[in-house]
C-alpha positions as CSV (number, residue, x, y, z in Angstrom):
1,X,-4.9,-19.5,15.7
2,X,-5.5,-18.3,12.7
3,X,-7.5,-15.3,14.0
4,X,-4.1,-14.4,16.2
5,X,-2.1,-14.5,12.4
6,X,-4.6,-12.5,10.7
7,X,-4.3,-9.7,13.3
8,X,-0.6,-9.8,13.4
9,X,-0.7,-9.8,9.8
10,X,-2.8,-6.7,10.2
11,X,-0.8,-5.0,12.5
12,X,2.3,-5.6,10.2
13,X,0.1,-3.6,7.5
14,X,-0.7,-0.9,10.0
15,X,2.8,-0.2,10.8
16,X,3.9,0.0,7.5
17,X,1.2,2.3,6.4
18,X,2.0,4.2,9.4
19,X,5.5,4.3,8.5
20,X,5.0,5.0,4.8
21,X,3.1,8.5,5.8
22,X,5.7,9.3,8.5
23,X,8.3,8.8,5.9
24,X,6.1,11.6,3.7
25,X,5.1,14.0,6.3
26,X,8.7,14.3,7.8
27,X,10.6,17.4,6.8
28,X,14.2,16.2,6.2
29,X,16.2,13.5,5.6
30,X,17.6,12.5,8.7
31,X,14.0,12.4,10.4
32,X,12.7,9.9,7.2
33,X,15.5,7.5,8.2
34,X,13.8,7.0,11.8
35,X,10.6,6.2,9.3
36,X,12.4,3.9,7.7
37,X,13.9,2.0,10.9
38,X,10.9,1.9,12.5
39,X,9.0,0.1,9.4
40,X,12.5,-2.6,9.4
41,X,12.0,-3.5,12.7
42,X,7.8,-3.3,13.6
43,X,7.0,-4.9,10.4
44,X,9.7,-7.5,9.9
45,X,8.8,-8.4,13.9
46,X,5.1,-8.8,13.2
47,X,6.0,-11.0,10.1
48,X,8.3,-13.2,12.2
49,X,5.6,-13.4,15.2
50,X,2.9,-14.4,12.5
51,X,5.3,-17.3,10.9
52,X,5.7,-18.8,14.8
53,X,2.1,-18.5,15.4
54,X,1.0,-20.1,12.8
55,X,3.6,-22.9,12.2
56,X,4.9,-22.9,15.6
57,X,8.9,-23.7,16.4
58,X,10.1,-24.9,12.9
59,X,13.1,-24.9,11.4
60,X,11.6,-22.7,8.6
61,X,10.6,-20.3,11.5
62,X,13.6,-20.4,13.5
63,X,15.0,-19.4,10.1
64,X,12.6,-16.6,9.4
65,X,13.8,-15.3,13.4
66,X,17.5,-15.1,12.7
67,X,17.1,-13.6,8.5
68,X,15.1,-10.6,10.9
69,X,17.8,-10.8,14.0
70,X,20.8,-10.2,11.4
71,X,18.5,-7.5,9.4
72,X,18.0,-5.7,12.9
73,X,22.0,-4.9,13.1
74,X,22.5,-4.5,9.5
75,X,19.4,-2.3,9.1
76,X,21.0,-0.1,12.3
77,X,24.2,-0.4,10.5
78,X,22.8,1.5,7.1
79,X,20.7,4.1,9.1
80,X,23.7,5.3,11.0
81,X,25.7,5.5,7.7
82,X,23.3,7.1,5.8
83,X,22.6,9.7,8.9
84,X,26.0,10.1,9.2
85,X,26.5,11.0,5.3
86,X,23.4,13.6,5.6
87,X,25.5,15.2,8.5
88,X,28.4,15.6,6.6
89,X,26.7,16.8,3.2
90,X,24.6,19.4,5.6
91,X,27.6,20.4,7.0
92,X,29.3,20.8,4.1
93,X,26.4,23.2,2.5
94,X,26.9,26.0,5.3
């Protein structure tokens, strides 16, 4: 079991990582925010599969699943908002 958390743990790393240098190889702002999104929802995922893997269906799990199930629509939420505010102030530029 605890070879299964390690790697999850791992992959959680990866993402981030890989999501950190997407975030700084991306030329505007609107394509970082898909860097961003992608790190909220891979990373906070592998952290929630590592807490049920290694403590199995717990309250303190179950709670860890729905902190990451109300960050997934909030997390949507502020990337549409903040995409949407890039559009404008591009717009606004021309």
């Amino acid at each position: 079991m605890s070879l299964a958390v390690d790697c999850t743990l791992a992959a959680a790393i990866l993402a981030a990582w890989l999501g950190a240098i997407a975030f700084g190889r991306l030329a505007t702002p609107l394509e970082r925010v898909h860097a961003v999104t992608f790190i909220n929802v891979v990373v906070g995922g592998a952290f929630v599969l590592a807490a049920f893997l290694s403590e199995g269906v717990t309250v303190r799990t179950l709670k860890c699943a729905l902190i990451w199930l109300v960050m997934l629509p909030m997390g949507a939420l502020l990337s549409h908002a903040t995409g949407r505010a890039l559009h404008l102030r591009d717009g606004e530029r021309r």
